[in-house]
N, C-alpha and C positions, 0 to 999 in steps of 0.2 A: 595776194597783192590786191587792192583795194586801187581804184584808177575812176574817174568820172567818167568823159564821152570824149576822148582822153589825152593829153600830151608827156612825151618821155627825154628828163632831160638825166633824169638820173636812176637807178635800178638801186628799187628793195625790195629786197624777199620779205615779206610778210605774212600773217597766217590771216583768213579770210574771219573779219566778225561782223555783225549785227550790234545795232545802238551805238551809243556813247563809246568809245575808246578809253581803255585805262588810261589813266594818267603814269606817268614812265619819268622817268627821271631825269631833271635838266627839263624838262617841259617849263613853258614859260605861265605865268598863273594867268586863269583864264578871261580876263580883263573884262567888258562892260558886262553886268547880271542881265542875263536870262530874262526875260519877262514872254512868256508863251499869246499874253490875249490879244499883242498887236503884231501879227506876225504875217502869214502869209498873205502875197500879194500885197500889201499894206505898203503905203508911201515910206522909203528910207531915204536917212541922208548922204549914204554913200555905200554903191557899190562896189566890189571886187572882183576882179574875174583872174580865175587862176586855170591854168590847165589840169593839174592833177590833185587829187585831193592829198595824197602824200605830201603836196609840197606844203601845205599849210594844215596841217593833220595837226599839232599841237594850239594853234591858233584858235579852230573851229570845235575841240571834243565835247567844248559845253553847249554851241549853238545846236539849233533845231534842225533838223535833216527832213528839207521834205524834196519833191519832184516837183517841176513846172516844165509843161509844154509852151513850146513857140513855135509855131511857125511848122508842128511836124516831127520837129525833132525835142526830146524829151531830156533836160537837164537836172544832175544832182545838184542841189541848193541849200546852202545856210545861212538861218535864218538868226537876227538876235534881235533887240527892238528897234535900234536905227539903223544898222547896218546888213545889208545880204553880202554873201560870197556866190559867187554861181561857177564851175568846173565847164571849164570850155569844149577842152579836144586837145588834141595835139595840129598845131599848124594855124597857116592867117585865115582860112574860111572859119574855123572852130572858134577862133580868137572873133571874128566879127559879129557871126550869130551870136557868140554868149553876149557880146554886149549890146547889142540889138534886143535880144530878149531881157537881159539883165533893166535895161534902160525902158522898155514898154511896159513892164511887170511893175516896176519898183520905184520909175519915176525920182531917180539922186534925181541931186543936186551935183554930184562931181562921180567919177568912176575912175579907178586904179586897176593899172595891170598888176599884177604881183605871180612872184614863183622864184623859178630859179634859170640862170643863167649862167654861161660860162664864161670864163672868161679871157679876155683878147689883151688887155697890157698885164706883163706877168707880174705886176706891184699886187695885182688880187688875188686872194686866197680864200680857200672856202670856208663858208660861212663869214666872209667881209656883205653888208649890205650897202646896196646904191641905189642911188634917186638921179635918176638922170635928168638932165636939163635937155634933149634934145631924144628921140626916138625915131630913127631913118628906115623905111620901109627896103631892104636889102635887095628886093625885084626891082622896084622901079626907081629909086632913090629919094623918094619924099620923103618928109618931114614933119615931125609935128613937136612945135614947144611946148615943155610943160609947164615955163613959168618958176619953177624950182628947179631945185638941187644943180648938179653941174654934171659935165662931159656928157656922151654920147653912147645909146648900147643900139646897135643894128640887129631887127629882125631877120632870119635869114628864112630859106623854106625849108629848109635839110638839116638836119642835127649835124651840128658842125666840128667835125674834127681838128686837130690842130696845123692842119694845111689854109684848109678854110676860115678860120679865124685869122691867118695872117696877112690871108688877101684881102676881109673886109675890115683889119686894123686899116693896112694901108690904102683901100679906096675910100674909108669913112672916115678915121678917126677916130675906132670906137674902142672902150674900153671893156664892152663886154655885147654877148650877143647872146637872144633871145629867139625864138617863135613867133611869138601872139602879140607884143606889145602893141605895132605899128597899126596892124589890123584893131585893136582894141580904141589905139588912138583914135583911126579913119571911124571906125561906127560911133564915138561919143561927139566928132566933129559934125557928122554928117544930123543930129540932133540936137547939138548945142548946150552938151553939157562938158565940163570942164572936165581935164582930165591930167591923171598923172601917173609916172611908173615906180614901182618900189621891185625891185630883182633881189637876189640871192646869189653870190656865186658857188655852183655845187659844183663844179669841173675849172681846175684850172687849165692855163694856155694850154699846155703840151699834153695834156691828161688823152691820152687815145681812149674815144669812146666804142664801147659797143655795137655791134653793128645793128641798131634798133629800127632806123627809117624801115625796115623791109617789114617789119608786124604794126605798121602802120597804115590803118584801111582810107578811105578815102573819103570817108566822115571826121577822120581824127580820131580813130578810137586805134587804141592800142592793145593788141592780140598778146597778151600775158603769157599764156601759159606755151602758142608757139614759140615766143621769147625765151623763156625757161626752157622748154625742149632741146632749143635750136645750140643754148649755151651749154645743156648737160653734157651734149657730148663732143663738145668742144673745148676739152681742157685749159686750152692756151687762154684763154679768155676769162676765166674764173678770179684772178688777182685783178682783174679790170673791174669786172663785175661785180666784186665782193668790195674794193675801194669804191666805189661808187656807191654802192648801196650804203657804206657807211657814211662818208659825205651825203648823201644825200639826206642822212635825218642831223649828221650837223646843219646842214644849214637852212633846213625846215625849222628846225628850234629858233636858229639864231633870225630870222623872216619874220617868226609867229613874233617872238620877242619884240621885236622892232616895229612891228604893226599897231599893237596894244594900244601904244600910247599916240599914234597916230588918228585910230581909228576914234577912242574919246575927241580928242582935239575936234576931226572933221564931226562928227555927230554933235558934239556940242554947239558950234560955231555955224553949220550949215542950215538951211533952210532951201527943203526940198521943191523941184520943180515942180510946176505945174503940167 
């Protein structure tokens, strides 16, 4: 399994590679070309920050893969010629730094949370994507508009099972719920750059998840293989496990897809900060 610095909203068993990732089928075409000479650290006009690199694996197989430090801690990054992606962590300090460092490095003009999310009104199903017009920080109850799309998804700290999604339907309003967004929001505001959310839903309402928060370190990095251990010999858990991991590359496809022609749009149209 391949994970950044790392967030878990949904489990795939995968075999460990190096470089580029085959192209796999139902993968969405690899949208703006490659260009290598203006690439790292170089001004872009729009950042991404995702927690794990599985959730946007089909999105990124063509972009460039390198590392950047910030601040300490050392981030997986991809790279294309207007756009970065940067792999946060799991959780809202993971989701801040990335974009703190995404935003000193890279200099947008705008920054998107993106990944996946589960979700809280049971009309969504996975692989449905949403752009939320509002992002409510689940701690404290802040807020931040994004300007587009509609309804609500609330960042929670906890991977949220389907108890917990029904308390922050009914204290938010939310349609669906996240990790990282709100923190992602808070560090683009806190430098003034524009910012917006594009989710996935990989778990729907009632989907009982895995018990994953516990292989989660206190950097946001997610412990893989005590994960894998913990569920081998755990039978009961295996039909959870094994629907999620398939969901989770529907709705990595159906995210990457959906990004493509977003991310021309901002690239084309933006003019990067100073």
């Amino acid at each position: 399994m391949t994970h950044c610095v790392a967030r878990w909203s949904g489990f795939e068993p995968m075999a460990m590679y190096e470089g580029t990732p085959a192209v796999e089928e139902g993968d969405p075409p690899a949208g703006v070309p490659l260009r290598e000479d203006k690439m790292s650290s170089s001004r872009k006009s729009v950042a991404l920050v995702a927690a794990l690199e599985h959730e946007i694996k089909p999105l990124v197989k063509n972009w460039r893969r390198v590392e950047q430090e910030y601040e300490g801690r050392r981030f997986k990054v991809f790279e294309q010629e207007n756009a970065v992606l940067i792999c946060s962590g799991i959780g809202a300090e993971a989701g801040r730094r990335a974009a703190e460092a995404a935003i000193v490095l890279y200099r947008p003009a705008s920054i998107r949370s993106v990944g996946f999310a589960g979700a809280i009104n049971p009309g969504l199903k996975v692989g449905d994507v949403i752009t939320p017009r509002k992002v409510i920080d689940g701690r404290d109850g802040s807020s931040t508009d994004t300007g587009e799309g509609h309804g609500v998804v609330v960042s929670s700290a906890q991977v949220a099972g389907p108890e917990q999604k029904a308390r922050l339907g009914e204290a938010y309003g939310a349609m669906a719920v996240d990790m990282e967004g709100a923190a992602v929001a808070q560090g683009a505001q806190a430098r003034s750059v524009s910012f917006a959310c594009v989710k996935v839903i990989s778990d729907e309402r009632d989907f009982a998840m895995p018990p994953v928060q516990k292989f989660v370190d206190h950097q946001g990095q997610l412990h893989v293989m005590g994960l894998i251990f913990y569920l081998a010999v755990r039978p009961w858990w295996w039909p959870s496990a094994l629907r999620l991991g398939l969901n989770s590359r529907r709705a990595a496809r159906a995210l990457s897809k959906a990004l493509i022609p977003r991310i021309v749009e901002l690239t084309t149209n933006a003019v990067p900060s100073r």
